[in-house]
C-alpha positions, 0 to 999 in steps of 0.5 A: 925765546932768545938768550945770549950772554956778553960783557957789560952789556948796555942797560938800554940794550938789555931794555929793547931785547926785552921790550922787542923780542921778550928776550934775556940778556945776561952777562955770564962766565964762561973763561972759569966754569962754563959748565956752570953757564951751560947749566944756567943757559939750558935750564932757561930754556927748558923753563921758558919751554914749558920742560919741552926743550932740554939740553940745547947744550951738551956737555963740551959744546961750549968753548970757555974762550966763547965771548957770546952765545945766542940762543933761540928756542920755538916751542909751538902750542896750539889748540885745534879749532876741531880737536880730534876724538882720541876714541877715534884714532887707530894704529895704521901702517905708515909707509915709508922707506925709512920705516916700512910698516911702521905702525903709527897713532893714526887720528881720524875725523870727518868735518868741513876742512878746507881742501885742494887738489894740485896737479903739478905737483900731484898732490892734496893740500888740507888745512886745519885750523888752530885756535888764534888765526893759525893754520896748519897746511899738509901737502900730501903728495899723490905718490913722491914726496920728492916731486914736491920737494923739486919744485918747493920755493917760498912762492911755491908754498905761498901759491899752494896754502893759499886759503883764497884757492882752497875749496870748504868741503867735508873731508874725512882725515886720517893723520898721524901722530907726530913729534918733530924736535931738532937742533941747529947750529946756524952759523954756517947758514947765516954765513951762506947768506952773506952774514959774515961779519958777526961771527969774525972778531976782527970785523964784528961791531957790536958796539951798541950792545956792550963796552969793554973788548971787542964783541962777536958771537961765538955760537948760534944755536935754534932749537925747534919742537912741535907735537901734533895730538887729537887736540893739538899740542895742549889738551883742551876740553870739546866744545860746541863747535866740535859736534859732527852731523850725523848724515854726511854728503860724500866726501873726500879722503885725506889719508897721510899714510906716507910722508908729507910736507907742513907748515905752520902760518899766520897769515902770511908769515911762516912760522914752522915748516917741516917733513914728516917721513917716519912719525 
């Protein structure tokens, strides 16, 4: 979902930002109650989101001198292919030096998952399929998360959840609950990556959008949510699909009982990636 509010904005640009990106655009005051325009902005998101994102916003965090603010929120809800079995998940120690012993809801179930082993870095790569061509990827590493992380680039992650390297086997997982919410002031990383210009009011030009006064964006804000449960991040009904065999050939154990990485993909488009070091 995106957002942003300027000054007489364009009937066909407000109709491409909706068209192309299903995104609002709104024109707002911020010089006389931006407080009101913060409220306004925030309840946009957490109504898009399903209530799951609140309060991107807090209170003084935008300036009444701001002339546009850019909002991107990712909510993500899926639907395991495999749900979990909540009968089946146990409180377990995570070991983590940021929560030592922390008990944590730890699913478990045992099926056909795709698997590999990777030896530099040491680690176990598994991946759990949700509903609609998406896959999780947990990389769970034999000892360090740090060994994984030295040597993390985008061609890296690409060559390590590569479906075609991955072997179908029965696999008994353990993984933990887990919720990651954050947020993100990206300003100073699109500016590290040589976008400058947007956010300078003397050199901006973003004619095509507005008329009436020079435009820049003031603020970039992204804020992310991801909830992983026995049955992903919406409640859904066992299916067919779900039944388990009752004589299982040997099989490997996937236990992420210490800090690991994931991501999120369709294809070959990433669209979530993140740590877990203290679910």
């Amino acid at each position: 979902m995106n957002s942003f509010s300027a000054p007489e904005i364009f009937t066909d640009y407000i109709e491409c930002a909706k068209k192309l990106y299903n995104a609002k655009v709104e024109r707002v005051d911020f010089t006389n109650d931006v407080e009101d325009t913060r409220y306004k902005i925030n309840k946009w998101i957490e109504n898009e989101t399903r209530g799951k994102i609140r309060d991107v916003f807090h209170e003084g965090t935008i300036s009444s001198s701001a002339v546009m603010v850019l909002v991107n929120a990712v909510y993500f809800k899926g639907k395991w292919e495999s749900a979990f079995t909540k009968s089946q998940t146990q409180n377990c120690h995570f070991r983590s030096p940021k929560c030592p012993g922390k008990a944590v809801a730890m699913m478990h179930q045992e099926r056909k998952f795709n698997l590999s082993v990777i030896k530099d870095p040491s680690m176990q790569v598994l991946e759990l399929r949700y509903h609609g061509g998406i896959s999780v990827y947990i990389m769970l590493p034999d000892n360090d998360l740090s060994q994984i992380e030295s040597k993390l680039t985008f061609q890296n992650l690409m060559d390590w959840t590569n479906p075609r390297k991955m072997k179908s086997q029965y696999v008994e997982v353990f993984l933990p609950q887990f919720k990651i919410e954050k947020n993100y002031e990206i300003k100073q990383y699109l500016e590290a990556l040589g976008l400058r210009d947007i956010f300078d009011e003397s050199r901006a030009d973003l004619s095509g959008i507005a008329a009436g006064g020079r435009l820049y964006v003031s603020k970039l804000m992204h804020k992310s949510y991801i909830e992983v449960t026995e049955e992903g991040t919406e409640a859904t009904a066992v299916t067919g699909s779900n039944v388990v065999e009752k004589q299982l050939p040997e099989s490997s154990v996937f236990r992420a009982d210490h800090p690991f990485l994931f991501i999120i993909r369709k294809d070959d488009i990433i669209l979530f990636s993140g740590k877990v070091s203290c679910p």
